[in-house]
ROZALO-585477 format. One record per residue (C-alpha): residue in one letter; x, y, z. Coordinates in steps of 0.05 Angstrom, whole numbers, plus 5000, padded with zeros to 4 digits. Example, Ala and Ser with C-alpha at 12.3 -4.5 7.8 and 13.67 -1.06 7.14 Angstrom:
ROZALO-585477
A524649105156
S527349795143
***
This chain:
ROZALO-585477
X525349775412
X526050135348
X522649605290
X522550175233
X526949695197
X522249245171
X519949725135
X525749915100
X524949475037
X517549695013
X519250365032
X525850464981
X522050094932
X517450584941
X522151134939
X525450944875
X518750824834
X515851444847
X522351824839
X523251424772
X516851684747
X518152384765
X525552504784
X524853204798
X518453284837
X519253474918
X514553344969
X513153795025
X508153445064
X506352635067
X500952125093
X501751515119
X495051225107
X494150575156
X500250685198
X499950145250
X503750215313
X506450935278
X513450625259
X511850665195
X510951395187
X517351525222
X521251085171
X518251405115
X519552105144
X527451945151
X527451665079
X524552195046
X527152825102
X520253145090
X514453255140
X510452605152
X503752505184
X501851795207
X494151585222
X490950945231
X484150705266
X487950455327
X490750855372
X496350395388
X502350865371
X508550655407
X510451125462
X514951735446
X513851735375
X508952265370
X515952695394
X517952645325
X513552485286
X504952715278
X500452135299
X493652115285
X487251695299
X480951615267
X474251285259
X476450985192
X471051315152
X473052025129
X480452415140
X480452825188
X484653365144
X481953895103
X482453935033
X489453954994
X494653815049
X498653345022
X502453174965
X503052444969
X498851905011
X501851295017
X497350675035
X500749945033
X495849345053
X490049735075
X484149845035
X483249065035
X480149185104
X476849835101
X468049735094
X467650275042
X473450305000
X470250794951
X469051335006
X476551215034
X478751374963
X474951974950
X477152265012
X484452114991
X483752454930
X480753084968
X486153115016
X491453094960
X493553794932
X494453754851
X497553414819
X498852994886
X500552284887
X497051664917
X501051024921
X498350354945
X498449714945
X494149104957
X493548384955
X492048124890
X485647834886
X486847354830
X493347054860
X494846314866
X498746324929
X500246974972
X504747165033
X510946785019
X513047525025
X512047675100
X518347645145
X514947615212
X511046955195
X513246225190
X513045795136
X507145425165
X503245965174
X503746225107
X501645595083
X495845565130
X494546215106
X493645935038
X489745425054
X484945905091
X484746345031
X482845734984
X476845555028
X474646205031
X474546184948
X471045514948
X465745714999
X463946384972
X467346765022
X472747054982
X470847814988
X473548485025
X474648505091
X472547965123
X477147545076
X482348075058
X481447724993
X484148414952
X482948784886
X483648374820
X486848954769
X481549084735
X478049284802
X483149694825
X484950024759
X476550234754
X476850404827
X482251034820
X480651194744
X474151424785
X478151984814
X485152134790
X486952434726
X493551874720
X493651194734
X499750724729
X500749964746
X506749954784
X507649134808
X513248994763
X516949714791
X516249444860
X518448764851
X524348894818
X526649424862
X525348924924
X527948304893
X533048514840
X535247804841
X529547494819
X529348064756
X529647474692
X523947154732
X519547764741
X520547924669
X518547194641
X511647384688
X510547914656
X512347824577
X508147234586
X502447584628
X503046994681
X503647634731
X496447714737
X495847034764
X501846944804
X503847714833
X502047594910
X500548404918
X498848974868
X500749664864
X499750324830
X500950984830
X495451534820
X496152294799
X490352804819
***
């Protein structure tokens, strides 16, 4: 069964925030960085009508994808692409569970071409409550989720990836300044392009800089 739309609501928020901070710039080539079951990749490649390439450490791709679409796996520790082929890398929810995310990031930036872009997002580490977001869980789960996050803070096991605990900003903002030229906070972007309902609320987060504290996720965008 086709599930690419679930997708479909990161992926135009996506859309619009990087073509809001560069309306004219094409892409040629994109990777899906941590492409699950390869559905992903596929949805991203109709939205954007430009060669995709999907990879992820488990090779659990559904069948008859890789007819349209490049699937790749790997042993989660360096790309298996040479230098400068692509112009964007897109990586949502990932780098919480990769061992090394300093290597994965340096071979992100080698794979981009210049002036390529890297957009990703995590789960914020200094959130209060996280996952209300996710459409394939119940409520009880999220709130067990919670709960199992809180635990994990209390006992000292709040850390990458056996907790998925996330980046804080300042972490992730130190992180890519290591190796990209631009680096913008994007959170509020996203949000408002996926819940332009909510946009007074988002905006009272922010002006009051409750956002750092109460954002579930973060993202940003990076320029080589």
């Amino acid at each position: 069964m086709d599930d690419t739309q679930r997708y479909y609501r990161e992926l135009t928020a996506f859309r619009d925030i990087v073509q809001q901070n560069d309306p004219g710039q094409k892409f040629e080539k994109i990777l899906v960085l941590g492409c699950g079951n390869g559905q992903e990749a596929v949805m991203m490649q109709r939205l954007f009508d430009t060669a995709t390439v999907g990879i992820d450490i488990h090779e659990n791709f559904v069948p008859g994808l890789s007819a349209e679409i490049e699937l790749v796996s790997y042993d989660g520790v360096d790309l298996p692409f040479p230098a400068d082929s692509f112009d964007m890398v897109y990586s949502y929810h990932v780098l919480e569970h990769v061992e090394h995310p300093r290597n994965l990031i340096s071979n992100v930036q080698r794979v981009l071409r210049p002036s390529g872009v890297f957009y990703l997002g995590v789960p914020n580490k200094d959130r209060i409550v996280g996952y209300f977001g996710m459409k394939n869980r119940t409520l009880w789960q999220k709130v067990t989720f919670n709960i199992r996050d809180w635990h994990k803070r209390l006992t000292n096991q709040w850390k990458n990836p056996m907790a998925h605990a996330g980046f804080s900003h300042t972490e992730l903002e130190e992180l890519l300044n290591s190796y990209f030229t631009s680096v913008s906070a994007v959170s509020k972007d996203y949000y408002l392009n996926k819940w332009p309902q909510l946009e007074r609320f988002l905006h009272l987060l922010w002006q009051n800089g409750w956002h750092r504290r109460m954002s579930p996720s973060l993202y940003m965008l990076a320029q080589k």
